[in-house]
Steps between C-alpha positions, in 0.01 A plus 500: 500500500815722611663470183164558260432799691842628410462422138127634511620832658785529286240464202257741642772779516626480186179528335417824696849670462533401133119572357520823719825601314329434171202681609663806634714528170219485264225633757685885540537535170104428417459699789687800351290431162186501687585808672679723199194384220270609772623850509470549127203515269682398218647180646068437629510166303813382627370509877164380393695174411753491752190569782294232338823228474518561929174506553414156335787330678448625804157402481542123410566318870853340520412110447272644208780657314722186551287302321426698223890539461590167482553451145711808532708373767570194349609677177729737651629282833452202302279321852169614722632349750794598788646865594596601165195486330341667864765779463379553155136514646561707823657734244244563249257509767713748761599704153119750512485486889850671482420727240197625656687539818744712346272740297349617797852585681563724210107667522594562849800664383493865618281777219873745568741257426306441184447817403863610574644221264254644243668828538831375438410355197589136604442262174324191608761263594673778706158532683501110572819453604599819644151575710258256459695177618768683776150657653344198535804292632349458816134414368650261287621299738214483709323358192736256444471370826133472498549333144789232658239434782190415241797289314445320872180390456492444146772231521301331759223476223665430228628231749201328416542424152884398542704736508693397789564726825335520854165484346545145287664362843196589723249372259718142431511472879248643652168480285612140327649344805382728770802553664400869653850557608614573154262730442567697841839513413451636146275781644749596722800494246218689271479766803857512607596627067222749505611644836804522361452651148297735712720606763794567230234666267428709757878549590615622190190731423593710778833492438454645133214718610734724748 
């Protein structure tokens, strides 16, 4: 038991860490997109497709969207089955969630700093990189920390349809052979990460936000 909740842990983190990586590199950006086609009528078509594409996904409930990207998985990870093809899953699913989380750091970016950018003629990349993203440093963490600790409970689901982790161990154990103390130890494991992704979210939020 020892040694598959070491494996089972081990599996559990790296699918966090990893499809929260993925996330957060392709989540800012469509964040940014989101936020910069929002603020301009000409670019109106480009966030009515962007806002639709995060809306839909967010809107289709974890074990949902696995299914319905299984022939994907299997064509890009080449399996449907083990922490691969999860990571591949958490991603696409952890992808909108971060985007959305993002676009509203940057609406809750200060009207001056805006308008003071705008008066020093900043092109648009200068904008992102020189305002928008440094501003929201702090925000931006806090999101990803609230995005690593859904990652938590979506590996525990996506446990169920083998992908490995905390969540495949508790239901092998504990709901086929009833063995409850697997599945008290993987809650506590699962409580013990979250605490932790919080309390160094947290950590390094304030620390960029002095």
């Amino acid at each position: 038991m020892i040694a598959e909740l070491y494996k089972a842990t081990f599996e559990t983190i790296y699918m966090i860490f990893f499809s929260g990586f993925l996330a957060t590199i392709f989540g800012i950006p469509l964040g940014v997109g989101l936020y910069m086609s929002s603020r301009s009528k000409k670019y109106n078509k480009v966030y009515f497709i962007l806002d639709t594409f995060v809306n839909v996904f967010r809107s289709i409930p974890f074990i949902i969207l696995v299914l319905l990207l299984i022939p994907l998985t299997k064509k890009v990870i080449g399996t449907i089955i083990g922490t691969n093809a999860a990571v591949f899953n958490l991603t696409i699913a952890a992808i909108p969630f971060m985007a959305r989380l993002s676009e509203n750091s940057f609406n809750n970016l200060p009207g001056g700093i805006v308008d003071s950018a705008k008066s020093m003629g900043m092109t648009n990349w200068q904008f992102v990189t020189k305002v928008l993203l440094p501003e929201t440093l702090a925000e931006q963490i806090a999101n990803i920390t609230v995005l690593l600790i859904n990652l938590v409970a979506y590996t525990a689901i996506a446990g169920a349809v083998g992908a490995g982790g905390l969540g495949q161990l508790a239901i092998n154990y504990g709901y086929y052979r009833f063995q409850w103390d697997a599945v008290l130890y993987s809650v506590i494991i699962l409580i013990l990460i979250s605490q932790g992704i919080q309390f160094l979210g947290n950590r390094f939020s304030n620390l960029f936000r002095r």
